[in-house]
C-alpha positions, 0 to 999 in steps of 0.5 A: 165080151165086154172089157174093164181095166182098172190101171194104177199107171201099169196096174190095168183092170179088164174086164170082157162082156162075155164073162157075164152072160148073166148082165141079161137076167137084170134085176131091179135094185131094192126100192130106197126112199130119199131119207138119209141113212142112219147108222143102224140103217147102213149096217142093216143094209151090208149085214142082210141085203148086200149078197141076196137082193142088192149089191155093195154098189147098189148100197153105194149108189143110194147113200151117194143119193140120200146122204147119211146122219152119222160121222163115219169114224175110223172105229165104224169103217173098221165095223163096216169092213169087218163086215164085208165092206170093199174100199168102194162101199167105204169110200162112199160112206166115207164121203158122204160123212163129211157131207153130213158134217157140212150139214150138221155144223160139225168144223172141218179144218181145210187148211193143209196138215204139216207133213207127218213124220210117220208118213214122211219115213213110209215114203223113204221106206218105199223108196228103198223098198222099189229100189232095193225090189230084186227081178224075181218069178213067181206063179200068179194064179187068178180065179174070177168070179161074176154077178149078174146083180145079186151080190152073189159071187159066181166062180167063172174060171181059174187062170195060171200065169208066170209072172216075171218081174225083170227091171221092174217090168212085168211080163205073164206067160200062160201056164196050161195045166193038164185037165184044164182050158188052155190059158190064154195071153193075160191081155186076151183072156176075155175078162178083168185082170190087173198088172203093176200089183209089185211096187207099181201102187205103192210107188205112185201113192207114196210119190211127191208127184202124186200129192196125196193126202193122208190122215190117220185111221185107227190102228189094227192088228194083222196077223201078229203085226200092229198096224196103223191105218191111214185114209188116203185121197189122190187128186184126178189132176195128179193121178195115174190110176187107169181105168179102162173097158172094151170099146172105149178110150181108157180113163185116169181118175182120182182115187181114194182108199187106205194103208195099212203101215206097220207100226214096227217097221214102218212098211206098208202091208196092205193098200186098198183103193178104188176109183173116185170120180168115174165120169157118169157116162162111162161104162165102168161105175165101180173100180176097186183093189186090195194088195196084201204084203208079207215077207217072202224068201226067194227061192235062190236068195238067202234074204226075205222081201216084202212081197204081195202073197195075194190081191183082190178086185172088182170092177163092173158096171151097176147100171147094167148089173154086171160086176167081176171079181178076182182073188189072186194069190202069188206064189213058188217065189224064185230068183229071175236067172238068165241063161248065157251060154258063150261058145267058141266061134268055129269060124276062122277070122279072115285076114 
């Protein structure tokens, strides 16, 4: 089974060959022209092919090719997410605009933005937020899914794990349940899998050693919170973000995506990001994640945390036309407690 990973310095995505038995039904990809792609064009595309004769990295890999002639504002990427748009697809898109501006004439400013202050008190905020993170367990439950080219997602397993995390560490015991394939260590599971989803990518993004850029989104309403997005690029030269499959040396490479920031509390609720610059001839072409953030109880604690409720990646190779996909929900949050149990020593001290 072939093995991807997808790494945020402890966050690894794997991915095995043997998850996609499928790769061997290759498909051709939609025949494209070498016309740059209008807007009508792109939304076409994501609305009616993506999911039955082409897949998001299809689409990627020709706008990547042919360019666009749009200028891909907050207000279109929103449009283009709400349609089912992963950061991958976007990021594209996004890059690819500002080609288009080049081309058009259209100013860029390239000098360096004074430090914004929203984002200056957001890096405070997930300071406080890793410091202050207690050790806790919980249940992560993952259920993977693949495609052999289409864009159609097929379901290929469920997995069950405890998740400890206990000084900042994570550590996945199998949970086998009665019915069910036994569940294997995350680490030999024979698919894609990721760690690090508590603080690990918000630790990173939000370090000065990082050196990421921001920029303003738009705004948007999650549940009832208001939110502002912002756009965020990472440099390969200053990243940790860890992309590996089976077979090879795994990879760091830069990464761009967004964040979701409430505007209230000035935490961040949700992150997507995926892989920028991934070397051509590396069997990995696409390498993506989202995590979404709530306030959660511990059970054992009288106090909430923000804490991630679910997450989702996708990883794959589009030249061999095999993707995976996890969706994975945590949940059963509880107090991390050791047991120490002090005995008298029978033994008599000798003298």
């Amino acid at each position: 089974m072939k093995r991807y990973g997808l790494a945020c310095c402890v966050v690894l995505f794997v991915l095995g060959a043997a998850t996609f038995s499928g790769w061997a039904q290759q498909r051709s990809p939609v025949p494209a022209n070498n016309d740059p792609l209008t807007l009508v064009e792109v939304n076409n595309l994501l609305r009616t092919s993506v999911g039955r004769n082409m897949t998001e990295g299809d689409l990627a890999a020709r706008i990547e090719r042919v360019g666009i002639t749009f200028d891909p504002t907050p207000q279109i990427i929103n449009r283009f997410r709400g349609a089912g748009a992963h950061a991958h697809l976007l990021n594209t898109i996004k890059r690819a605009g500002e080609r288009f501006a080049v081309t058009s004439g259209t100013a860029i400013t390239t000098s360096v933005a004074p430090p914004d202050p929203l984002i200056e008190e957001v890096k405070r905020k997930v300071r406080d937020y890793i410091d202050d993170l207690p050790d806790f367990i919980c249940q992560e439950e993952i259920t993977r899914y693949v495609d052999n080219g289409t864009g159609a997602w097929q379901k290929a397993d469920t997995l069950s794990y405890e998740l400890t995390y206990n000084h900042k560490r994570e550590t996945y015991k199998p949970i086998n349940a009665v019915g069910r394939p036994a569940t294997k260590p995350l680490e030999q599971s024979g698919g894609a899998y990721s760690t690090g989803d508590f603080g690990t990518a918000l630790a990173l993004l939000f370090a000065p050693e990082t050196k990421a850029s921001f920029k303003p989104a738009g705004t948007e309403k999650l549940g009832t919170r208001q939110t502002v997005i912002y756009d965020f690029r990472v440099p390969r030269a200053t990243s940790k973000f860890q992309v590996k499959s089976e077979g090879v040396p795994p990879i760091i490479s830069g990464y761009s995506g967004s964040v979701w920031i409430d505007t209230q509390t000035k935490q961040v609720l949700r992150i997507e990001q995926a892989a920028d610059d991934l070397p051509r001839d590396y069997p990995v072409t696409q390498a993506e994640s989202s995590t979404d953030y709530d306030m959660v109880k511990l059970r054992g604690l009288d106090v909430e945390f923000l804490l991630p409720i679910n997450s989702e990646f996708i990883i794959g190779d589009r030249r061999e036309r095999g993707f995976s996909r996890n969706l994975i929900y945590f949940k059963f949050y509880r107090k991390f407690e050791t047991d120490v149990k002090i005995v008298d020593d029978p033994t008599p001290i000798k003298k």
